[in-house]
C-alpha positions in Angstrom: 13.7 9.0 -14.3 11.3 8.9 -17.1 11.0 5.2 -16.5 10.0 5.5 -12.4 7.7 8.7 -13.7 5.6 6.1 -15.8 5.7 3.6 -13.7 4.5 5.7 -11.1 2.0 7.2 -13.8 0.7 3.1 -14.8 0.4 2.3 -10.7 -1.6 5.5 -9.9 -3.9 4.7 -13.1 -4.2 0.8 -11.9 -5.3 2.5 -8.2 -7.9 5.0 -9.9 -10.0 2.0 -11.2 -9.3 -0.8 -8.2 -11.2 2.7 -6.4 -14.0 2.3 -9.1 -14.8 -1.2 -8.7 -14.0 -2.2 -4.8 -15.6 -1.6 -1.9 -15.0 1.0 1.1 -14.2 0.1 4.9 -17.6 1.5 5.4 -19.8 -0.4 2.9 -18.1 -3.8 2.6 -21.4 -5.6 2.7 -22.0 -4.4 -0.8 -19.3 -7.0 -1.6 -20.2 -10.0 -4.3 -21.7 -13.0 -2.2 -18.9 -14.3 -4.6 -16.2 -12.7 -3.1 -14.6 -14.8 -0.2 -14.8 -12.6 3.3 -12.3 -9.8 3.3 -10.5 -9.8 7.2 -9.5 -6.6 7.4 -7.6 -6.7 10.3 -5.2 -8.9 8.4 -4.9 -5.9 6.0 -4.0 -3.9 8.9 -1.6 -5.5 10.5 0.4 -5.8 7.4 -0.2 -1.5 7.0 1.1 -1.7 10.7 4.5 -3.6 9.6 4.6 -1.4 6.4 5.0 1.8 8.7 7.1 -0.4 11.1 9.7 -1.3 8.6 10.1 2.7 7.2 10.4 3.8 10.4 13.9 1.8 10.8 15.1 3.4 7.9 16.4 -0.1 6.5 16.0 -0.7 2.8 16.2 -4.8 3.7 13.4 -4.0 6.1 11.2 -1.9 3.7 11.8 -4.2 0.8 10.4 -7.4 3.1 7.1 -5.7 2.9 7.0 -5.6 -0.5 5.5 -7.4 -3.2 7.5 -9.2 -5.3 7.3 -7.2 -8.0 7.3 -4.1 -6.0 10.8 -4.8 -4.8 12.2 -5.3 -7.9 11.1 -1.9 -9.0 11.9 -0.2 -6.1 15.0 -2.1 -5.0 17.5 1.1 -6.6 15.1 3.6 -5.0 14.9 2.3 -2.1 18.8 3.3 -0.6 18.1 7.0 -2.1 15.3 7.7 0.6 16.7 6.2 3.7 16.7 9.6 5.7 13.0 10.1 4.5 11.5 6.7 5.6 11.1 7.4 9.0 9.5 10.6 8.1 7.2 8.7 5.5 6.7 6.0 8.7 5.2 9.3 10.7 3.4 10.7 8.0 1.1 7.0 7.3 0.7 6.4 10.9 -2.7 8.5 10.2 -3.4 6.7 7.2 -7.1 5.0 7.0 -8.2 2.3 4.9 -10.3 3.6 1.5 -11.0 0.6 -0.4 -10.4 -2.8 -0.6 -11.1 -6.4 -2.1 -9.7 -10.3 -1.2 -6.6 -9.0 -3.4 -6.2 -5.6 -3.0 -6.3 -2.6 -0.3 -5.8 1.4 -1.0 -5.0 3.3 2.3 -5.1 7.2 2.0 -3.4 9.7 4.7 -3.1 13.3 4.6 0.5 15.1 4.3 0.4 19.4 4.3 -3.1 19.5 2.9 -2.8 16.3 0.3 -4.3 13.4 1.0 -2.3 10.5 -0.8 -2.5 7.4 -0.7 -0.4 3.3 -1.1 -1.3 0.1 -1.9 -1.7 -3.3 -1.2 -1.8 -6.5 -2.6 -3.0 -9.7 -0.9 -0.9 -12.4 -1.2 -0.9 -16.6 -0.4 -2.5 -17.0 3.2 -4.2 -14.2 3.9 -1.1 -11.7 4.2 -0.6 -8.3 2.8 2.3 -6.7 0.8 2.8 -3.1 -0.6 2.8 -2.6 -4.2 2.8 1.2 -4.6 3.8 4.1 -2.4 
């Protein structure tokens, strides 16, 4: 458990300064002329099959939105929270898009007065995976 607390711990801290550096929803023409357009709905609709694939309450089906790496981390987690995915599903349906770059995405949503937050990292072709939640 100590293991999963620091990973947890090394995500969050990785999150704290992707906030620092990336732009919001709200100000994305502050990004670097460098920086290749961000299309945001593509981010979207992979948040969209992110809730879609908690709410079956599949581990299969969550672990197909994850990031490579993600799954491999989360794969012996991921049958200990069945019951709670759909709940999680309900609880990011509110969720709202924070910050983002061509590589990565932060959403935050609010659940009993905490606003929280899960990540994504773009992958080949313009899709979206999560890498923390």
């Amino acid at each position: 458990m100590s293991s999963f607390r620091a990973f947890i711990a090394g995500f969050l801290t990785l999150a704290v300064l992707h906030v620092c550096v990336t732009c919001s929803e709200d100000d994305s023409g502050t990004q670097p002329t460098t920086e290749p357009t961000v299309n945001v709905d593509k981010i979207h609709e992979a948040a969209q099959r992110v809730e879609d694939a908690f709410r079956t309450g599949i581990p299969d089906s969550v672990r197909s939105v994850l990031t490579e790496e993600a799954g491999e981390q989360y794969a012996a987690f991921l049958p200990e929270i069945t019951g709670e995915m759909p709940t999680f599903a309900d609880v990011i349906s509110s969720r709202r898009l924070v910050s983002y770059t061509s590589c990565y995405a932060e959403y935050a949503y609010d659940v009993e007065g905490r606003t929280l937050s899960f990540a994504m990292a773009g992958q080949d072709e313009d899709d979206w995976k999560l890498m923390r939640f």
